[in-house]
ZAMARGU-4260 file (C-alpha; in steps of 0.2 Angstrom, whole numbers, plus 5000, padded with zeros to 4 digits):
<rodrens>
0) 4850/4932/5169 | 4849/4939/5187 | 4863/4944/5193 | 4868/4952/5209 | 4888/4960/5212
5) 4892/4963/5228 | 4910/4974/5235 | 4912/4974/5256 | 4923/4988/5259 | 4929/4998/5275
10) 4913/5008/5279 | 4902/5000/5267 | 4896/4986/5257 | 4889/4992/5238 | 4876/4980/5232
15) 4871/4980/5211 | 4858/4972/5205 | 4853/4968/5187 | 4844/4959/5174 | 4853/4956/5158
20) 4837/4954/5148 | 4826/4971/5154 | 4841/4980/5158 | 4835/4985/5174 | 4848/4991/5185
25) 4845/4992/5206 | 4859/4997/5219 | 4859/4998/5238 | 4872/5003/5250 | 4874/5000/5269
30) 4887/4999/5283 | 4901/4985/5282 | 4896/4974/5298 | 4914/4973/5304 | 4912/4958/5316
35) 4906/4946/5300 | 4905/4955/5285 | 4894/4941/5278 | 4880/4947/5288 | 4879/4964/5280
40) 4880/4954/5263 | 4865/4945/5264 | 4857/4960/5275 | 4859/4971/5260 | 4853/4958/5246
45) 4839/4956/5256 | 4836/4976/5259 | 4836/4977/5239 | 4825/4963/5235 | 4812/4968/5247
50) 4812/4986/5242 | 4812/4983/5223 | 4801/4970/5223 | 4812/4956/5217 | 4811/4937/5219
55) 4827/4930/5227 | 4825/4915/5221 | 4827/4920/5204 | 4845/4927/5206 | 4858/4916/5195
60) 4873/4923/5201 | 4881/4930/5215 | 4899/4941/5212 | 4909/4945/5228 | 4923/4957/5229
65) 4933/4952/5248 | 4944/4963/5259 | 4944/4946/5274 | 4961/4942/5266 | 4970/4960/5263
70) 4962/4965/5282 | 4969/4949/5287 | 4988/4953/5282 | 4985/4971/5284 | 4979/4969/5305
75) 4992/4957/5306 | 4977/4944/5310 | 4977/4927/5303 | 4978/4910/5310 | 4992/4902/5320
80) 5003/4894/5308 | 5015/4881/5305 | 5027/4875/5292 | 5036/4858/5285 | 5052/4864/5276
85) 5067/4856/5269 | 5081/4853/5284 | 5094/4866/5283 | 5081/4880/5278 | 5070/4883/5291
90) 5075/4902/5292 | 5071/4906/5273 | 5055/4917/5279 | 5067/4927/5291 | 5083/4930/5281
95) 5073/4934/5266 | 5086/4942/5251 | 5095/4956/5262 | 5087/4967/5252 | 5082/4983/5264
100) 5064/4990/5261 | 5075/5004/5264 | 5091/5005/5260 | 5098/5018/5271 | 5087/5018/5285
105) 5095/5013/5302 | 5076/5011/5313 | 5066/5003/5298 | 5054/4989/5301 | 5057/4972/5291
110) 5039/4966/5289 | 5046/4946/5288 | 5055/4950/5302 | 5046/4960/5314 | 5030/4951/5310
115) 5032/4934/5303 | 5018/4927/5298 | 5024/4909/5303 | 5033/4910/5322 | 5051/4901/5321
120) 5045/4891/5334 | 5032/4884/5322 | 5045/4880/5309 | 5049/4863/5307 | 5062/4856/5299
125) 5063/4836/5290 | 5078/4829/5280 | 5071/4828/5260 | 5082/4835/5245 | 5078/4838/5228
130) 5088/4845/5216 | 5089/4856/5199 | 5089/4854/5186 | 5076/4841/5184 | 5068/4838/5200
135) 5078/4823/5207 | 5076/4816/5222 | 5093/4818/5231 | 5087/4813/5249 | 5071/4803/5251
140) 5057/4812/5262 | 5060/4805/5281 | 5040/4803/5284 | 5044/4798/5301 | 5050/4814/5304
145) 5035/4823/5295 | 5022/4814/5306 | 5032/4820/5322 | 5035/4837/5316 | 5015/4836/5311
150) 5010/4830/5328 | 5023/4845/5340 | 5012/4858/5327 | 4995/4850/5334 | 5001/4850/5351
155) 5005/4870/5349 | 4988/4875/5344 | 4993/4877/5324 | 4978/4879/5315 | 4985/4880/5296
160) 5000/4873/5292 | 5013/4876/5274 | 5023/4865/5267 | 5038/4874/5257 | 5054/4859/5251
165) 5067/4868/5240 | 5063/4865/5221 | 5047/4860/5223 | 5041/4871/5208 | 5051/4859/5197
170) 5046/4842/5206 | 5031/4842/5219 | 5032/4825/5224 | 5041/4826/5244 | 5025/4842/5245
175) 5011/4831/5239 | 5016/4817/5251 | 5016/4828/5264 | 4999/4835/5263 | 4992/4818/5264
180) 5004/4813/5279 | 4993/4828/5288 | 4978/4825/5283 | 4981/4807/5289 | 4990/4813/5306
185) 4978/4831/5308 | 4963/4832/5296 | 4958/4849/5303 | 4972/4859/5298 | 4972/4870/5283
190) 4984/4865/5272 | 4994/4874/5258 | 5007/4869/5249 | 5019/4881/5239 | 5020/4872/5223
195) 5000/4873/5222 | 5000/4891/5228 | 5014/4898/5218 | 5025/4885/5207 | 5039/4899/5204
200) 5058/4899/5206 | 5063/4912/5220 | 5061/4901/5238 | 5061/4918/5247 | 5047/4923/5239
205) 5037/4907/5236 | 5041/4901/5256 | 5030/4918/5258 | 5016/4917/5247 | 5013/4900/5254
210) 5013/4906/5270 | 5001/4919/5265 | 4989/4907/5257 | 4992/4898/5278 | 4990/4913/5288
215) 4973/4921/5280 | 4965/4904/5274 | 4956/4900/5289 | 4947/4914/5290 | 4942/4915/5273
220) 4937/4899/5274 | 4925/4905/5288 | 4920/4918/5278 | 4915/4908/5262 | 4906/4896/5275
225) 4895/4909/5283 | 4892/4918/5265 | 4885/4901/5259 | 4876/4899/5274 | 4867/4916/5274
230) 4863/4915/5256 | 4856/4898/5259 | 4844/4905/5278 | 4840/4919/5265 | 4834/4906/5250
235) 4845/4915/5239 | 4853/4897/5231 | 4862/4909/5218 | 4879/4901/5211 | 4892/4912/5221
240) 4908/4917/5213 | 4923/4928/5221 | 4934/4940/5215 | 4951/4936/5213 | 4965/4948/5212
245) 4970/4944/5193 | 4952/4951/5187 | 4942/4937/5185 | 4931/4927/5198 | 4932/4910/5206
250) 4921/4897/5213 | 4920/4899/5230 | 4928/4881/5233 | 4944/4885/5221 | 4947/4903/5232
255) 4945/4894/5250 | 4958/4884/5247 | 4968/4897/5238 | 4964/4913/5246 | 4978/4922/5243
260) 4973/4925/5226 | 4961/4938/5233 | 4973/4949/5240 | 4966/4964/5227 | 4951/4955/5227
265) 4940/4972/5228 | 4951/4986/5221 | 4955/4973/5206 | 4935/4975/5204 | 4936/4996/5203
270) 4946/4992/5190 | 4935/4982/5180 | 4922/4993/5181 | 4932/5011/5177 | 4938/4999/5161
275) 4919/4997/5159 | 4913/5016/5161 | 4929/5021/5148 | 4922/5010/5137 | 4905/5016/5135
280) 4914/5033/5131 | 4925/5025/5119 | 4941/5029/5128 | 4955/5018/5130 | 4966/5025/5141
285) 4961/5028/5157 | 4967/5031/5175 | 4956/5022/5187 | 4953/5034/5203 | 4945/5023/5219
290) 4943/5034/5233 | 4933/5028/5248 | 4936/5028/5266 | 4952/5024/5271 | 4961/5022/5254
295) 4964/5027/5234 | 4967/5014/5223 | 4975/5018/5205 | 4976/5009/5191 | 4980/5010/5173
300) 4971/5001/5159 | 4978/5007/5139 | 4976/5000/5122 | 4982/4984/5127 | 4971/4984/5144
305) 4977/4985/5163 | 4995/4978/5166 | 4999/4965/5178 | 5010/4967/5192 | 5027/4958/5190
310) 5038/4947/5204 | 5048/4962/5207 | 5034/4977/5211 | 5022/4965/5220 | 5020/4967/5240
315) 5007/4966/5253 | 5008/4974/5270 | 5027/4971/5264 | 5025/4956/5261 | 5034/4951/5245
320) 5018/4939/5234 | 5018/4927/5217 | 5002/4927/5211 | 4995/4936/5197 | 4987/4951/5201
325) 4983/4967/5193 | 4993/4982/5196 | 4986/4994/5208 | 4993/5008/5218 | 4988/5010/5236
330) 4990/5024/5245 | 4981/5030/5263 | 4970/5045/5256 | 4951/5044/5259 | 4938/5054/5266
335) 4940/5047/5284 | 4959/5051/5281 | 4964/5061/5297 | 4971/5080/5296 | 4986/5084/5310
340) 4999/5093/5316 | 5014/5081/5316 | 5027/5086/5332 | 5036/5094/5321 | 5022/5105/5316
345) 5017/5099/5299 | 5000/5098/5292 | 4998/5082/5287 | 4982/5071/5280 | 4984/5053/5281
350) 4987/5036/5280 | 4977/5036/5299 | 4958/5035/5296 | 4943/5035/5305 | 4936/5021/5297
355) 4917/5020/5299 | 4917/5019/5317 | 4916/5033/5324 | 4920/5039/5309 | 4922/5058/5302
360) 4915/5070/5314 | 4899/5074/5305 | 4893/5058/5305 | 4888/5059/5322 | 4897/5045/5329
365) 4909/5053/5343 | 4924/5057/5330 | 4933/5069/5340 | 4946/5070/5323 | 4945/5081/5310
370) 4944/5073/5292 | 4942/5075/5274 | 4924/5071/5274 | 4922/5085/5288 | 4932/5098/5277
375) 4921/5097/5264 | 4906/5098/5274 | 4913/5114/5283 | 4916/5120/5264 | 4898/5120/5258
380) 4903/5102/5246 | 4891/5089/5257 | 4874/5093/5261 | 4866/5088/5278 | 4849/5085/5272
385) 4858/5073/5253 | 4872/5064/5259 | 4867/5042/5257 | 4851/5048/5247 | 4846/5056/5263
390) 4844/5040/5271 | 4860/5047/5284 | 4862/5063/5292 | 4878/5074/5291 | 4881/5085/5306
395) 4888/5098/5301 | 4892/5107/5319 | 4902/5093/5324 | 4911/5093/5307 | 4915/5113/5310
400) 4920/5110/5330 | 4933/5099/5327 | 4941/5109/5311 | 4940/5124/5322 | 4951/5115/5335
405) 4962/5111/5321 | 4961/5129/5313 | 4966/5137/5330 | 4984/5125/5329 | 4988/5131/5313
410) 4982/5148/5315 | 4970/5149/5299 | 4954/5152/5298 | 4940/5137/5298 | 4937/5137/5278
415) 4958/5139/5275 | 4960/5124/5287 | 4948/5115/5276 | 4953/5118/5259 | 4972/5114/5265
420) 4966/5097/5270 | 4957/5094/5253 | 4974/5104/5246 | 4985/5089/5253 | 4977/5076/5251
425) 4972/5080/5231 | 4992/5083/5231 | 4996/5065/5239 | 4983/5056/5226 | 4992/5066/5213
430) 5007/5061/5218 | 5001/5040/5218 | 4995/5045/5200 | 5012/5052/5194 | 5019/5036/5201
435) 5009/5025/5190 | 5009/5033/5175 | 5027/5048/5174 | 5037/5037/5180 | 5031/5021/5169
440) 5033/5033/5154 | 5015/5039/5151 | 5009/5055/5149 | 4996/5058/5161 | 4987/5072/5149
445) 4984/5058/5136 | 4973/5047/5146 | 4955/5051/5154 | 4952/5052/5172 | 4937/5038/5177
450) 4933/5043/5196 | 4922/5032/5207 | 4919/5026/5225 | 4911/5036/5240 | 4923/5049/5238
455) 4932/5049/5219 | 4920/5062/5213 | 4925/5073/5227 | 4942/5074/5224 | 4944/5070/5205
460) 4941/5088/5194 | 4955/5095/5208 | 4967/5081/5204 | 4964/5082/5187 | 4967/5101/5186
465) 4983/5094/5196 | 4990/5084/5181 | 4982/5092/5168 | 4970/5079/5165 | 4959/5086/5152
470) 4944/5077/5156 | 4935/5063/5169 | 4922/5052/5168 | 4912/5048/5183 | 4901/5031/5181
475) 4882/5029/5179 | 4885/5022/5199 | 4902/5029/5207 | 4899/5026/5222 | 4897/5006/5219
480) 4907/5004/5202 | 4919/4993/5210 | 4902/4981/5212 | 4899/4986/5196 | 4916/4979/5189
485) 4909/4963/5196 | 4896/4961/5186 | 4908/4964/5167 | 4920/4950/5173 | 4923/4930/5167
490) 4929/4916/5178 | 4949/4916/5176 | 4961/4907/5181 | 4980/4905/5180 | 4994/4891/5179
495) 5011/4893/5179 | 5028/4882/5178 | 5047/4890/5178 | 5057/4883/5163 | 5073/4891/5162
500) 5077/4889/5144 | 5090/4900/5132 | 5087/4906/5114 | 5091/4900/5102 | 5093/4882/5108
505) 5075/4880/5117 | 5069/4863/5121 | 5056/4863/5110 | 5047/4848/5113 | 5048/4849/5134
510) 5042/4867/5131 | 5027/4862/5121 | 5023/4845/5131 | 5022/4858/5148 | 5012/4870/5138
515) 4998/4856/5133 | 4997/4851/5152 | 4993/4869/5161 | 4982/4868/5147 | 4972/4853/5149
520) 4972/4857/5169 | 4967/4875/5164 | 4952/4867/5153 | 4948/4854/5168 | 4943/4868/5181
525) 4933/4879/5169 | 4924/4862/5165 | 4922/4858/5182 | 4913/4875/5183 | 4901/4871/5172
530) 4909/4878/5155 | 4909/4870/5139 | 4923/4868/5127 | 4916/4884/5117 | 4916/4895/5130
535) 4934/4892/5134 | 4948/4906/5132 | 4963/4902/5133 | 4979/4913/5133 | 4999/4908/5134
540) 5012/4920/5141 | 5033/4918/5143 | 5041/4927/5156 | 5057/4933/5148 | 5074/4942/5152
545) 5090/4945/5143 | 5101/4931/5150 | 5109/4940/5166 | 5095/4952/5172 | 5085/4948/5188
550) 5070/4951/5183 | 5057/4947/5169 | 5045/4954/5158 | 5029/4946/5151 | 5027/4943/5133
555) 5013/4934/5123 | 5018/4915/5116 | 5011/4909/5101 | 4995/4898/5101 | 4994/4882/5097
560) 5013/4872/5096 | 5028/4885/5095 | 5041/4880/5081 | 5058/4888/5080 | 5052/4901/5068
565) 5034/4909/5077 | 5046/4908/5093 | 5052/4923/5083 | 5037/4933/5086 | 5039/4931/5105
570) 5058/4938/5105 | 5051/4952/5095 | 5038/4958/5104 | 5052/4955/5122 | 5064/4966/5113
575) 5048/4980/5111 | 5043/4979/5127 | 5059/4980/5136 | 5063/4995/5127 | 5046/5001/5131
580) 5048/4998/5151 | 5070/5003/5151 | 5070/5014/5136 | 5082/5001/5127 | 5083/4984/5121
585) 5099/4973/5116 | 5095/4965/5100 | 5107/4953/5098 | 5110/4945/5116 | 5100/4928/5120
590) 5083/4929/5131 | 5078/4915/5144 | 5063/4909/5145 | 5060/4909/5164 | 5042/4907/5167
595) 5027/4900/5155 | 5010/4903/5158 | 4992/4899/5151 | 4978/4909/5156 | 4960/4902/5154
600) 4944/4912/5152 | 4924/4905/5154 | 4913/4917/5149 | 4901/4925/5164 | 4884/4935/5160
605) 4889/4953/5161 | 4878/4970/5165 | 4871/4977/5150 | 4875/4995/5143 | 4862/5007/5155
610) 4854/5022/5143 | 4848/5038/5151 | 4831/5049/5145 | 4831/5065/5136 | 4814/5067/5137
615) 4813/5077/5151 | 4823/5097/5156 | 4838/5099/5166 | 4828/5112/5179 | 4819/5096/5185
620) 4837/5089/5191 | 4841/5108/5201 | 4838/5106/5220 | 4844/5124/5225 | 4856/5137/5224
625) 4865/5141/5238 | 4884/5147/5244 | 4900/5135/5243 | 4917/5137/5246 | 4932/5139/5232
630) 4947/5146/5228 | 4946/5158/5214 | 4957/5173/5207 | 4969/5167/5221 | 4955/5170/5236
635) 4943/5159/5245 | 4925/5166/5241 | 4908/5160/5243 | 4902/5156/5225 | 4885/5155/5219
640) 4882/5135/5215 | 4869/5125/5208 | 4865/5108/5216 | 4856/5094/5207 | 4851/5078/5210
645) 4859/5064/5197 | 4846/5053/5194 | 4834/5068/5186 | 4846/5074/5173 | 4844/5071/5157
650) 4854/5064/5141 | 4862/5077/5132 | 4861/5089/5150 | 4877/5102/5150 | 4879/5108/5168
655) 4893/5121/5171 | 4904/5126/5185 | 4902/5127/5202 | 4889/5115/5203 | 4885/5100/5217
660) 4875/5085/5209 | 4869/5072/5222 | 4866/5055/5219 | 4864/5040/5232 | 4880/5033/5231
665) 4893/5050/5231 | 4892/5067/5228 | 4901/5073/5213 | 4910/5093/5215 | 4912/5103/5199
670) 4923/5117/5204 | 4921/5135/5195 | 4932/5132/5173 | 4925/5116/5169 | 4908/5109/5162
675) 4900/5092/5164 | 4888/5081/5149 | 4877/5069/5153 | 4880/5053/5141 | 4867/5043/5135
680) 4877/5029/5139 | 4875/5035/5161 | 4892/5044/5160 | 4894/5061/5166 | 4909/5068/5155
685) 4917/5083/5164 | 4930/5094/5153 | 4942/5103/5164 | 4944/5122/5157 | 4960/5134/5159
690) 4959/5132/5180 | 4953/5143/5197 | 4964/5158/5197
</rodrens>
């Protein structure tokens, strides 16, 4: 199998090539084309394939990690949207739970509120009512009322419209009739409906998903569209399939018409492939560390594997979302993070970026703001003549004019101004760190640090030495393991249907009967996508809570029929885990069932395990020795520092401190106190010693 993984970011899109049978691994990186990221795509697929000699034709598939969704909530940029709800409701979206992203604040900004995604004046409202506990139809749909609420949405330019009834996770029927009343009345809108998008209890929170789902589909549809369409100009006809935000991929068909399960689309990728880099080193728990332009993403994986976000830690752009995702931290830390003087006179770094145009100062572009990237630049750490593979040029006087300018506010010198840049913003990815794994009761000295993107490597031996992080792994290909990650994946998908049922009297027999049906619609799609039966996975999930409590946990249900006595194993395991996530557990009080879920798997072709030469001497990897900047015994001193280039070193290589090592896709710093082996497996293992003093 040929298989191509492709992950569109900010400044750049990584491209990975590989051939499962000869193990042959090809990567390529080139600038994001911001005004159709599509174009870039296919651009750089094309770049690779001409440049390594490979046949287009021959790739099978094609793996896409997407930011069109998470930049469309993020810029505030969808599509103009309407919404059909229930008569007496139409200000759900608005009213939300009265629960403050901020308590105590008195100037906050209410996202739902200050930028709905769906105008009020697009809001209509039609007389329908069902009711709990079964679904039943209290007031009949007014259909008349639909088609005229339908037709006022045309006339105002709607482009995508939702459709969100009270109760409709229990009974979809008033929904379903609804969406074929618009594509009777207005075939061109994009339609979504909340029971198909997010079948939860919760209106507050399901109205918004929906409305999600509304707002970005259109342009992901058009982006979808014009991938297919430049794959096809390019005679690549390889079967396309995007990442979704709960680690697996999708056809390109299931995620246009549900786009809001790629909200995470490329971070839940970086992932992936951190997961895959720990596990050539036999590690099992790791700290995933994705630092590229404008953001770091975290992430945890253990024993058990990465966690999954729950209904009540899962926001977009503030925007409260119900679909399964993986649990990542953002935070706004990159290496086009911008370095200021607040008016209060602080020295800050962050969350403002300057992207990829213009960009850092060195890069040539007319940045006239000083940025991570140029500090370490100005610190010796990038190399004109080696950043990109040498295929882009660093300029370095534009990096030190604008730190200068910088210095001369803060009265520092030009390499203290630097190294208090990098010394905030290694404290702020710290601090995301601490956040994911302190105050979830891990220990973050028990786990391995696997750093990757365009500017992990950079960053992650300081913010290691931070935590006290004994040791971190950077991938075979950093800079592109989020593409990687894309390649180790499985089609996946995720149903889900509230049940509100109390131990000990469960309703066995309605339990089981809902069970088998997100079954066999979990087994229809994967067989839609070509899967057969033995290539299915399948997996079912409860989420529970002690009768009273607002929110749930997610525990594993048993396969195959549940009984009264394997139901056991689920309240068990519940018990554990709450004590786990609380630090206690109530033995003897009933749980509820809330939530039931089956997750189904098809097997995807994956990258093989790279290997790495010994057959040839470390000083054929050493570029030069030259002077770089770090603090040691409490000083800044110029310390000599070897440089090497990655792809030359060998298996079994041991490369101390200070020391640069290139490579085309990042640069990765080894301060003075710590050492670096190169794996047979393509890791580069770096163990932190006792610290600079």
């Amino acid at each position: 199998m040929k298989l191509v993984g492709v992950d569109v970011g900010g400044t750049f899109t990584d491209i990975m090539y590989t051939d499962t049978i000869t193990k042959l691994t090809w990567i390529n990186k080139v600038p994001t084309t911001l005004e159709d990221p599509s174009i870039g795509v296919v651009q750089g697929i094309m770049e690779l394939c001409e440049r390594e000699g490979i046949d287009g034709n021959e790739i099978d598939h094609v793996f896409h990690g997407t930011t069109i969704a998470t930049n469309a909530i993020l810029e505030n940029d969808g599509a103009v949207t309407g919404m059909v709800t229930t008569k007496g409701f139409r200000d759900i979206t608005h009213i939300g739970r009265h629960q403050r992203p901020q308590n105590y604040s008195i100037m906050q900004e209410i996202p739902w509120q200050d930028r709905p995604l769906v105008a009020r004046r697009h809001r209509k409202v039609v007389s329908e009512r069902l009711v709990s506990p079964k679904g039943e139809i209290l007031t009949p749909l007014n259909e008349e009322e639909v088609r005229a609420a339908i037709q006022e949405l045309k006339a105002e330019g709607v482009e995508s419209i939702v459709v969100c009834f009270l109760f409709s996770y229990i009974n979809p029927v008033h929904e379903e009739r609804v969406k074929e009343i618009i594509k009777e009345e207005y075939p061109e809108a994009f339609v979504t409906t909340s029971a198909d998008v997010s079948p939860q209890f919760r209106e507050f929170e399901r109205f918004t998903t929906a409305s999600i789902n509304g707002f970005v589909g259109p342009k992901v549809k058009k982006y979808i569209d014009n991938l297919k369409t430049g794959l096809k100009k390019a005679d690549l006809e390889a079967d396309l399939h995007i990442m979704c935000s709960n680690g697996g991929v999708g056809t390109a068909e299931t995620v246009a018409a549900k786009p809001v399960n790629t909200l995470l689309s490329g971070p839940a990728a970086g992932v992936l492939g951190g997961s895959w880099s720990g596990e050539l080193s036999q590690k099992q728990k790791l700290i995933t560390f994705d630092v590229g332009g404008t953001s770091a993403d975290i992430g945890i994986i253990t024993e058990q594997g990465f966690d999954e976000s729950s209904a009540r830690d899962t926001w977009i752009a503030g925007y409260p979302v119900m679909v399964p995702m993986i649990d990542i931290h953002t935070i706004g830390a990159g290496g086009g993070s911008i370095a200021y003087v607040d008016q209060g006179g602080a020295f800050k770094v962050g969350p403002r970026s300057a992207g990829s145009r213009p960009g850092p100062a060195s890069y040539g572009h007319g940045g006239a703001k000083p940025t991570v990237t140029d500090a370490n630049v100005v610190l010796g750490r990038l190399d004109e003549s080696h950043f990109l593979g040498g295929s882009m040029k660093i300029y370095a006087q534009e990096g030190f004019r604008v730190m200068e300018e910088l210095a001369s506010q803060l009265n520092l010198s030009v390499n203290e101004t630097a190294e208090g840049i990098l010394t905030i913003v290694n404290n702020n990815m710290a601090n995301a760190i601490r956040e994911k794994t302190i105050q979830k009761g891990h220990d973050p000295r028990e786990f391995t640090l696997v750093a990757f993107g365009g500017a992990g490597p950079l960053h992650a031996v300081d913010v290691a030495r931070i935590l006290n992080i004994p040791e971190v792994i950077i991938p075979p290909h950093p800079g592109i393991t989020s593409a990687t990650g894309l390649l180790t994946t499985d089609l996946k998908y995720d149903l889900i249907k509230t049940e509100f049922m109390r131990s000990p009297e469960l309703d066995l027999e309605k339990l089981n009967t809902d069970l088998d049906l997100l079954r066999k619609q979990i087994i229809g799609q994967l067989k839609a996508d070509g899967l057969s039966a033995n290539e299915i996975e399948l997996a079912f999930t409860a989420d529970c809570r002690y009768v009273g409590q607002g929110y749930e946990l997610r525990v594993a249900l048993p396969q195959g029929d549940i009984t009264t006595d394997n139901i056991e194993e689920t309240w068990t395991a519940f018990h554990q885990l709450h004590q786990a996530e609380y630090g206690h557990f109530f033995e003897g009080s009933p749980i509820e069932i809330v939530n039931v879920r089956v997750t189904g798997k098809g097997a995807m072709p994956k990258i093989q395990p790279p290997s790495v030469s010994s057959d040839y001497p470390v000083e054929e990897a050493l570029i030069k020795k030259g002077k770089t900047v770090f603090r040691k015994d409490g000083e800044l001193k110029e310390i000599e520092t070897s440089f090497y280039q990655r792809e030359k070193l060998p298996a079994g290589a041991v490369i101390a401190g200070p020391a640069i090592i290139f490579q085309k896709d990042t640069t990765t710093i080894m301060p003075p106190d710590c050492q670096a082996l190169v794996e047979e497996n393509g890791n580069m293992m770096i163990t932190l010693g006792g610290g600079a003093k």
